[in-house]
C-alpha positions in Angstrom: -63.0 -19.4 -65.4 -61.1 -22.4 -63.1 -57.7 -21.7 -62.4 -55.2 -24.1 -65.3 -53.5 -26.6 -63.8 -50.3 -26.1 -62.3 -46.9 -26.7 -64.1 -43.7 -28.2 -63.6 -42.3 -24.2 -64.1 -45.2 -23.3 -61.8 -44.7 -25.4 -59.0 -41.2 -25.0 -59.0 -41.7 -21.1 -58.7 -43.9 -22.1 -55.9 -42.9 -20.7 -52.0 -44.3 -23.9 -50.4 -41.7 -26.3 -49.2 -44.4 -29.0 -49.3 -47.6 -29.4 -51.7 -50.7 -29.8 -50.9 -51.6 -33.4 -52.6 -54.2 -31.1 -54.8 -51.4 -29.2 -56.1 -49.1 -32.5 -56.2 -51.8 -34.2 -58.4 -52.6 -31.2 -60.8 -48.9 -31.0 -61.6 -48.4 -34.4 -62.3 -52.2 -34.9 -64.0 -51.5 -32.2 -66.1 -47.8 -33.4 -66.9 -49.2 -37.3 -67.7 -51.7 -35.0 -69.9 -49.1 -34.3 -71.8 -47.5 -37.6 -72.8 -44.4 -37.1 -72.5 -42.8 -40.2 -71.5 -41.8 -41.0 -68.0 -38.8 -38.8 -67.6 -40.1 -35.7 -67.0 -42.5 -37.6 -64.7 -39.1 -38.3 -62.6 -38.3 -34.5 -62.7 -41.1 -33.2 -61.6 -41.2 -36.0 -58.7 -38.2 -34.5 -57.9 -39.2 -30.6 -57.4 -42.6 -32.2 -55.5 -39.9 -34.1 -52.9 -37.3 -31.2 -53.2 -34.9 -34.0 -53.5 -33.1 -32.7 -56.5 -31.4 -35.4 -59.0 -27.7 -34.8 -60.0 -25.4 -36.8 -61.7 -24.6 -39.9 -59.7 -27.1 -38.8 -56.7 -30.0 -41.4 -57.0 -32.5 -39.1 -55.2 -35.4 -40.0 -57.3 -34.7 -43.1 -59.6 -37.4 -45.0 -61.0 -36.3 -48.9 -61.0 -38.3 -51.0 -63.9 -38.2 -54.3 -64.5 -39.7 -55.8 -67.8 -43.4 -56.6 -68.6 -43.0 -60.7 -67.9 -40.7 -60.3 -64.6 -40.7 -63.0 -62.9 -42.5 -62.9 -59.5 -39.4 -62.7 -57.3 -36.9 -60.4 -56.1 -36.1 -59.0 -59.5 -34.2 -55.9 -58.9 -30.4 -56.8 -58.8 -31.1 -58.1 -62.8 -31.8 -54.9 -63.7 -28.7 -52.9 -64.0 -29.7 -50.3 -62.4 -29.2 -48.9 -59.1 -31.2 -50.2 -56.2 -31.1 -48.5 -52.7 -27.7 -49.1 -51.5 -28.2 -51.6 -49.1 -25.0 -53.2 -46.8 -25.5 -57.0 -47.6 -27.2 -58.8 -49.7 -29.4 -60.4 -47.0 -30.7 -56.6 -46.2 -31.2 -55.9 -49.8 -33.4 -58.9 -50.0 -35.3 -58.2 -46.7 -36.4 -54.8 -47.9 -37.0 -56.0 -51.8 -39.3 -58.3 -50.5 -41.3 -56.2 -47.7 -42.0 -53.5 -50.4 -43.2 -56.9 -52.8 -45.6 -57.5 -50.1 -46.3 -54.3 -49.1 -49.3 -51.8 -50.7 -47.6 -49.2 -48.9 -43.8 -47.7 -49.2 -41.8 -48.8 -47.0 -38.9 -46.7 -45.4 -35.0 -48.7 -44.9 -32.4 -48.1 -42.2 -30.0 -46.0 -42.9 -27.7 -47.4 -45.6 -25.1 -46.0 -47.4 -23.8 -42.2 -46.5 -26.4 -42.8 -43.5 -29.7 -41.9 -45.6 -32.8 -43.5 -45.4 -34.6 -45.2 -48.5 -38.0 -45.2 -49.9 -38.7 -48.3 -51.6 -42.4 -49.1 -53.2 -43.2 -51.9 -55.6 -45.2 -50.5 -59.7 -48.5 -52.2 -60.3 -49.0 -52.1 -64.2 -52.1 -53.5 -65.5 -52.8 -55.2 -61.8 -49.1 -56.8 -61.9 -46.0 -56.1 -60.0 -43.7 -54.8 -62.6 -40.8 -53.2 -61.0 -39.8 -50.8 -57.9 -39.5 -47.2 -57.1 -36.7 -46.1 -55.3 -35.9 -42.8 -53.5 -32.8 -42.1 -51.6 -33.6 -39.1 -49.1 -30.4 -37.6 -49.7 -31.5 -33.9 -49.0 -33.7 -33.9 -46.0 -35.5 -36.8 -44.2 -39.2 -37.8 -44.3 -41.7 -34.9 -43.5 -45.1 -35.3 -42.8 -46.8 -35.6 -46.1 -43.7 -36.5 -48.2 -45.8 -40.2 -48.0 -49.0 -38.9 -49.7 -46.8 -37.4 -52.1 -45.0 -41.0 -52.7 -47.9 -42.8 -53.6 -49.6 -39.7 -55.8 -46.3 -40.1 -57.7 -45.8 -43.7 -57.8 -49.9 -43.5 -59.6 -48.4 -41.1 -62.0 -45.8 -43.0 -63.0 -47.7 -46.6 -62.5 -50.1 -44.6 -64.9 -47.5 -43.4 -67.8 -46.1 -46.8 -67.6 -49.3 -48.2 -68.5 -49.3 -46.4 -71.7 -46.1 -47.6 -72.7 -44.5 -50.5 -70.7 -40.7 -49.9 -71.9 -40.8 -46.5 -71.4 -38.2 -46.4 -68.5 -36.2 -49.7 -69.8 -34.9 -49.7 -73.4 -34.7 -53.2 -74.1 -30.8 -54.6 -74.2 -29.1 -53.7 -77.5 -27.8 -56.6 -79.1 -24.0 -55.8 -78.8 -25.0 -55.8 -74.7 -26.1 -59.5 -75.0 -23.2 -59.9 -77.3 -20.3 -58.7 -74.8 -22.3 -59.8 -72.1 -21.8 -63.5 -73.0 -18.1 -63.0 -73.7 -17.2 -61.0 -69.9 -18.9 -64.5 -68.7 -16.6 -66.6 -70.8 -18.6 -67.9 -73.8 -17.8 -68.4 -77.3 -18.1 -66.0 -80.1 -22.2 -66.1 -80.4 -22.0 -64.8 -84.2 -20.5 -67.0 -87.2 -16.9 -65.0 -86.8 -15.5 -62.4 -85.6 -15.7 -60.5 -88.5 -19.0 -60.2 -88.3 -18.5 -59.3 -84.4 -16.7 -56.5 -84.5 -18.9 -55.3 -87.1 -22.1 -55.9 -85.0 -20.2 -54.0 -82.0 -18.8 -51.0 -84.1 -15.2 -51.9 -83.3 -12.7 -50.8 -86.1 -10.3 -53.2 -87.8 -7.1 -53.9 -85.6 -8.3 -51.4 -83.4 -6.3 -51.3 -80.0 -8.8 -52.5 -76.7 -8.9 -52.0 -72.6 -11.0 -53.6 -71.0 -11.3 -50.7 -67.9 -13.8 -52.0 -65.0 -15.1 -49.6 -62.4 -16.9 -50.9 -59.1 -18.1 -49.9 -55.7 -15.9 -51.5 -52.9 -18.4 -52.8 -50.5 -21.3 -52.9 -52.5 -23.1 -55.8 -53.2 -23.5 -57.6 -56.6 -26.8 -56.0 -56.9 -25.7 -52.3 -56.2 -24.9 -51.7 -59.6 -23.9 -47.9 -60.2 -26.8 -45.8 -61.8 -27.1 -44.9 -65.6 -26.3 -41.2 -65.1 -23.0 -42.6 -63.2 -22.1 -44.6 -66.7 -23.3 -41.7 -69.2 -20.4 -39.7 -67.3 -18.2 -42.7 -67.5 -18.3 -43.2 -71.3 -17.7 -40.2 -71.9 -14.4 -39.6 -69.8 -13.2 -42.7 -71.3 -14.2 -41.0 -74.7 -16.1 -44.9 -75.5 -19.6 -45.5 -76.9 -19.4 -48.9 -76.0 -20.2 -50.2 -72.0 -21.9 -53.2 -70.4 -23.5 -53.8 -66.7 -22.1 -57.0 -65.8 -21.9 -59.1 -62.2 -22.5 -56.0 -60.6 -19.6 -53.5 -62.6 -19.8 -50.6 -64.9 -17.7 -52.4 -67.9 -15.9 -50.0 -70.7 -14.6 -51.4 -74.2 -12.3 -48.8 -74.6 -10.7 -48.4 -78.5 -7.6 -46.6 -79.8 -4.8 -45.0 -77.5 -5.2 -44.4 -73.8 -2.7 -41.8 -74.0 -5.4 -40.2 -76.6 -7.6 -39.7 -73.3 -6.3 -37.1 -71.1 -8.7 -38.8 -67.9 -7.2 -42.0 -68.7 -3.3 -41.6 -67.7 -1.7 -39.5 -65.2 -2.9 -37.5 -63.2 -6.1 -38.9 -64.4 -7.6 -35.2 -65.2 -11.5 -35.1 -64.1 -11.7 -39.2 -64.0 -9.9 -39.7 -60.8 -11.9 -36.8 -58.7 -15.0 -38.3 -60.1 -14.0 -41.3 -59.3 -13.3 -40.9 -55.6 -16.7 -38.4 -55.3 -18.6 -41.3 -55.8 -16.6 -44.2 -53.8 -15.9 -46.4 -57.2 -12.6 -47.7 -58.3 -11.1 -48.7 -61.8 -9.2 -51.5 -62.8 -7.7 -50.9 -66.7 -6.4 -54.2 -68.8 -3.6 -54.3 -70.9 -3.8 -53.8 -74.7 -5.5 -56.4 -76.9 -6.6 -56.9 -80.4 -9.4 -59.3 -80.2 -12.6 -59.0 -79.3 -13.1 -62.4 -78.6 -10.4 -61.9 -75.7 -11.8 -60.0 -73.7 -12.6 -62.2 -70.7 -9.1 -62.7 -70.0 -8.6 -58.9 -70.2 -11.6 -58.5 -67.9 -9.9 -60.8 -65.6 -6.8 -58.5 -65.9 -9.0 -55.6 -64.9 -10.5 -57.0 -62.0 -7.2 -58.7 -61.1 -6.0 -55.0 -60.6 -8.9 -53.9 -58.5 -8.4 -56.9 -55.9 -4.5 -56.1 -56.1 -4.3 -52.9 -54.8 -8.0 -51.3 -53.8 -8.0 -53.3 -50.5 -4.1 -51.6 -50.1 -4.6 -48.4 -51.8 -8.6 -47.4 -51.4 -10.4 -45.8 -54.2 -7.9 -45.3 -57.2 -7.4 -46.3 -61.0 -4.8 -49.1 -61.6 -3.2 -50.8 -64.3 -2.8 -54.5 -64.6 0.8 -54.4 -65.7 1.7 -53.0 -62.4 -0.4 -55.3 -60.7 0.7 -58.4 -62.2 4.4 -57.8 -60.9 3.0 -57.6 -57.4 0.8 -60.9 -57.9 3.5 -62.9 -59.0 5.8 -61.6 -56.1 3.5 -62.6 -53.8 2.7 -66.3 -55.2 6.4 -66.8 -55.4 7.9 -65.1 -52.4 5.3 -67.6 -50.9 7.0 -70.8 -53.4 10.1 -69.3 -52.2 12.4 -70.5 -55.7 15.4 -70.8 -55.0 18.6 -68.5 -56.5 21.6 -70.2 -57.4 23.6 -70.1 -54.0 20.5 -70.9 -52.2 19.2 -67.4 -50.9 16.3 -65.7 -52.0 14.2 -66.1 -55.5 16.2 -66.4 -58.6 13.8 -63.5 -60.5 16.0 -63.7 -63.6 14.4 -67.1 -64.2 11.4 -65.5 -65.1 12.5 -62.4 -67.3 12.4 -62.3 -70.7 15.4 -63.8 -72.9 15.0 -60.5 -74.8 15.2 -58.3 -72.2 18.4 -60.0 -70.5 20.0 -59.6 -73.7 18.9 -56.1 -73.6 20.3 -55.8 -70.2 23.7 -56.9 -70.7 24.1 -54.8 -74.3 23.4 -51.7 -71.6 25.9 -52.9 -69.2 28.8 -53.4 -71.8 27.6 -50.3 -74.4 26.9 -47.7 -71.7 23.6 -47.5 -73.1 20.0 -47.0 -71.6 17.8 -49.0 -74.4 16.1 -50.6 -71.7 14.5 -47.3 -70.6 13.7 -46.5 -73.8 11.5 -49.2 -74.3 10.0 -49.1 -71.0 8.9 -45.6 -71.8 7.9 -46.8 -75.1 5.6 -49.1 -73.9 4.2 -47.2 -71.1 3.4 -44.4 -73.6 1.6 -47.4 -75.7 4.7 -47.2 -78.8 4.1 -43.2 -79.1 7.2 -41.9 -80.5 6.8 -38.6 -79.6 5.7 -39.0 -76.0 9.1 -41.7 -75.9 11.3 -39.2 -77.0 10.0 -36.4 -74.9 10.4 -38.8 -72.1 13.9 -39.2 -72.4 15.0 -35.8 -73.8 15.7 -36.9 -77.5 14.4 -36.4 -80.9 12.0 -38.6 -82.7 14.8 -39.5 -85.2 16.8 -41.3 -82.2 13.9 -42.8 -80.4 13.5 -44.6 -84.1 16.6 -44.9 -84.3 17.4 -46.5 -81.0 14.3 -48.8 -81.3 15.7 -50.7 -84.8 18.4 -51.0 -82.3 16.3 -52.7 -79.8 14.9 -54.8 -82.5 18.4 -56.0 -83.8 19.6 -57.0 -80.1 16.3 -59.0 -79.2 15.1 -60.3 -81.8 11.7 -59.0 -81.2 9.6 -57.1 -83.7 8.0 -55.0 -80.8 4.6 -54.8 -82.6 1.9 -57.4 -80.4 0.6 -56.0 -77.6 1.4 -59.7 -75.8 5.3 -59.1 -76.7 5.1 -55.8 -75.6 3.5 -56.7 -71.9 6.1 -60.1 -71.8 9.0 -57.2 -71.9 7.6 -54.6 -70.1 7.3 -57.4 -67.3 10.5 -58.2 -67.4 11.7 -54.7 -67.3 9.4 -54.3 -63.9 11.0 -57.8 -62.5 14.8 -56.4 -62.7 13.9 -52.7 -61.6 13.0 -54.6 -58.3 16.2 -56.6 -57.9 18.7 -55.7 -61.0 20.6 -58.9 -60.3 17.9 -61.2 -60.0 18.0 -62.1 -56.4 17.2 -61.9 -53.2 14.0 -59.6 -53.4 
């Protein structure tokens, strides 16, 4: 009786560090056998190549394109991650050698100094996408090649069965949010019906938090399993790949999310294991708003990552130091002549606030920094400053009384919170 074909649990029992390409073919005949889709395909590639996949670590990533790609260099539209490549000129050099190549083709070292194996999918006799494997656990050993192409078959051959099966087409609400990151009107007949289509509650309270890859290029997006992990810190179901960042709708409460505010819990070690930063918006209501929120995010990211390094950052923080470096450049003048008059740009409300602190001996202007900080949690407000919940009410009808504000839109709330920023830098205004 012939010997059954070996397994995925067989081979990987296996003491040979290397297959023979009979043994490599039975596993991954027998697997295709099976018709399980392509993903167990990828696992198994990875045992043959003892290149393990882990979250984040592209060792093995299969990169497919769509059935009617267009015969160019395809791969930075896909949204998923490439071999990281330096520039875009080398990502484009390599992309195309491996188009025109029947062969794999091996990079230079790119990113964390590893080598990449990059060979193009036939389907049906056209080219329909790339394989990529980052040789992140040892380099190239003599028959790792042979093993290449005997997986690059397999999977060319599961493909076949099923074009999609590594690419879910886009859902609509990623087409949806995808047009609005770029600026475009509402694509439905109102928003009604858009927060419907993208599962957002009624009035619910939005971030727009974008995480990127300094120094990557547009078309080193970071990889799906890097996003699953992502979503789920940021306790969202909703995310879009867009000009090259990992974008999150976040809804409800940031304080809510222990990885989303200070110390960050297991975000910020994530976040710094994998070399990708995080820019957070301020609050908004509208869905239909948030390109300018996106903006904010970004606007963060270019604030302080080239400062700071790897980190998560708020916009309201960042906008202070964007708007003392435009006008320390404008150099507006104070009253007598020296420095920048910063008063000039604070908030009626606040200076009101201000001087009822001066004559009363009160700190309401702490309170409703904390208050807004802790996104108008009560309880977190009151804790802050070492009172009940009763006063923090209390004090905050107070607050309302003085300035006239009702301290409900998230736009009021930022205006004041700016202000608050702008006089903890200079209290009187001038010089800074």
């Amino acid at each position: 009786m012939p010997p059954l074909p070996m397994t995925p649990t067989d081979f990987k029992n296996s003491p040979a560090s290397v297959p023979s390409p009979e043994e490599a073919s039975e596993a991954l005949m027998h697997l295709l056998s099976k018709n399980q889709g392509a993903q167990p395909l990828v696992d198994l590639s990875a045992r043959l190549l003892d290149n393990p996949i882990a979250v984040g670590d592209t060792s093995l990533t299969v990169l497919y394109i769509s059935e009617g790609m267009p015969q160019t260099v395809p791969m930075a539209r896909t949204g998923m991650i490439p071999p990281d490549f330096t520039t875009d000129e080398e990502f484009i050099k390599y992309n195309e050698e491996a188009y025109a190549s029947d062969m794999p083709i091996i990079t230079g070292p790119q990113y964390g100094g590893y080598k990449t194996v990059l060979t193009r999918l036939k389907i049906h006799g056209q080219i329909a996408g790339y394989m990529s494997i980052l040789l992140s656990v040892h380099p190239l050993r003599p028959g790792d090649m042979e093993l290449i192409c005997l997986i690059r078959s397999a999977i060319e051959a599961e493909l076949g069965k099923k074009p999609s099966a590594l690419s879910q087409p886009p859902r609509p609400s990623e087409y949806t949010l995808k047009r609005l990151l770029s600026g475009h009107e509402n694509p439905l007949q109102n928003n009604a019906d858009l927060t419907i289509s993208l599962g957002i509650d009624k009035n619910a309270r939005l971030y727009a938090l974008c995480f990127t890859m300094p120094g990557y290029s547009r078309a080193n997006t970071p990889g799906l399993a890097i996003r699953r992990e992502l979503l789920r810190m940021c306790g969202s179901r909703i995310s879009v790949l867009h000009e090259g960042n990992i974008v999150i709708l976040r809804q409800d409460y940031l304080y809510k999310q222990p990885e989303l505010v200070p110390p960050y819990g297991q975000l910020l070690p994530f976040l710094k294991k994998y070399g990708i930063a995080c820019g957070i918006s301020t609050c908004f209501n509208q869905i239909t708003d948030i390109y300018q929120y996106y903006i904010q995010a970004q606007a963060a990211l270019k604030c302080f990552v080239p400062v700071r390094g790897i980190g998560i950052y708020r916009y309201e923080e960042a906008a202070v130091q964007l708007f003392l470096s435009r006008h320390t450049a404008e150099k507006t003048p104070a009253p007598d002549g020296t420095g920048t008059d910063l008063l000039r740009y604070c908030h009626p409300a606040v200076l009101k606030l201000k001087d009822y602190d001066a004559r009363s001996g009160t700190h309401y202007m702490n309170v409703l920094k904390t208050y807004v900080e802790n996104e108008k949690s009560a309880v977190l407000t009151a804790a802050k400053n070492h009172l009940s919940k009763a006063s923090i009410y209390r004090i905050l009808e107070r607050i309302k009384g003085i300035t006239g504000e009702s301290l409900e839109t998230p736009e009021s709330l930022f205006n004041l919170y700016f202000s608050i920023l702008l006089l903890e830098i200079s209290p009187e205004g001038l010089p800074f």
